[in-house]
C-alpha positions, 0 to 999 in steps of 0.5 A: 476518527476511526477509534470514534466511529468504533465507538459510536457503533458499539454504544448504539448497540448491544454491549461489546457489539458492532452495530450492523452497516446497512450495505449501499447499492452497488454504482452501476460501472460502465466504460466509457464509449469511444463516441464519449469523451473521459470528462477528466483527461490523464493528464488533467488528473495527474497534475490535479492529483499530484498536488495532494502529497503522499507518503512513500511504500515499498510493498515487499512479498516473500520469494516463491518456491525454489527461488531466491528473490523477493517481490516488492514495487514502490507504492504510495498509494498506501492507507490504513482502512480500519482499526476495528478489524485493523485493515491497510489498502494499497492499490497497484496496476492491473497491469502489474508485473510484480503483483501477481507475485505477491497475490500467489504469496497471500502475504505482504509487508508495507516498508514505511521509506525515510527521507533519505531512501529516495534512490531505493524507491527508485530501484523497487519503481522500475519494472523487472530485473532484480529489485533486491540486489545490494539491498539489505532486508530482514530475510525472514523465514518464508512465509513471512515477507522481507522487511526492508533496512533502514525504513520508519516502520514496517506492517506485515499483512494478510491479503484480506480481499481485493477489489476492482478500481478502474485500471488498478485493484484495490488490495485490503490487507489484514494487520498481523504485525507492525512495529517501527524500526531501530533509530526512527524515532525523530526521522523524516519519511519520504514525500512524493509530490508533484512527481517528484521525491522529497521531504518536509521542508525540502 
């Protein structure tokens, strides 16, 4: 869908150009006072919600200077955005330990997860301690951020802006690098749904 608006912009424009977007006004953004109800409850949403099942990331950033261990979190809030520049999003917590740590990286990786690395994403939900122990990783040079073993793919990306959403932020990552890794071919990727783990068909 993407590769057709791309096109439809430049044949409506001159050649090889992207016709400009008209920006849309910005919604007027407000919280909600203590004398109004939220017209959706936290927990309505997430059972509603949970009903759209989801992919499964671990977003990883490099280590800081004069350390040795890596950021990451588990996320499935990820999604691509743009082919033409290629962008991805992902969106995590305000209150997130482990994001600060890759916003002062400038630099993450999306680490695809396979059906059978439930555990590992259990280990990157949990908040402090050392993520990294007994997993393997691609330890690449700084700055690049570490890549995961055994994952479908992996997309390496350059913070490219970082918005406002609510309780989250809405990061936007600029596509340096991807590729699929070793022996995925075929393989299932993890699903979370209904607040739980899994697997197509499982």
């Amino acid at each position: 869908m993407a590769e057709a608006a791309v096109r439809y912009f430049r044949s409506n424009g001159a050649a090889g150009a992207v016709a400009p977007v008209e920006p849309l006004p910005r919604p007027e953004l407000r919280c909600v006072r203590d004398d109004e109800r939220a017209p959706v409850g936290p927990a309505e949403f997430r059972r509603a919600l949970g009903e759209f099942a989801t992919g499964v990331t671990v977003i990883t950033a490099p280590a800081p200077p004069g350390t040795d261990t890596p950021a990451g979190f588990a996320c499935q809030s990820f999604s691509s955005l743009s082919l033409d520049p290629p962008l991805v999003v992902f969106m995590v917590g305000r209150t997130s330990a482990t994001w600060p740590r890759i916003a002062r990286a400038g630099v993450f990786c999306v680490n695809v997860l396979a059906a059978h690395q439930g555990e590992l994403c259990r280990g990157f939900a949990v908040s402090g301690g050392d993520k990294f122990a007994n997993v393997s990783y691609d330890a690449a040079p700084a700055p690049a951020p570490p890549r995961l073993t055994g994952t479908l793919g992996w997309i390496d990306c350059r913070i490219h802006a970082v918005h406002t959403g609510g309780d989250h932020l809405i990061v936007v990552g600029r596509v340096e690098e991807l590729g699929t890794s070793a022996g995925a071919e075929g393989a299932a990727p993890l699903l979370f749904h209904r607040g739980r783990l899994g697997q197509l068909g499982g």
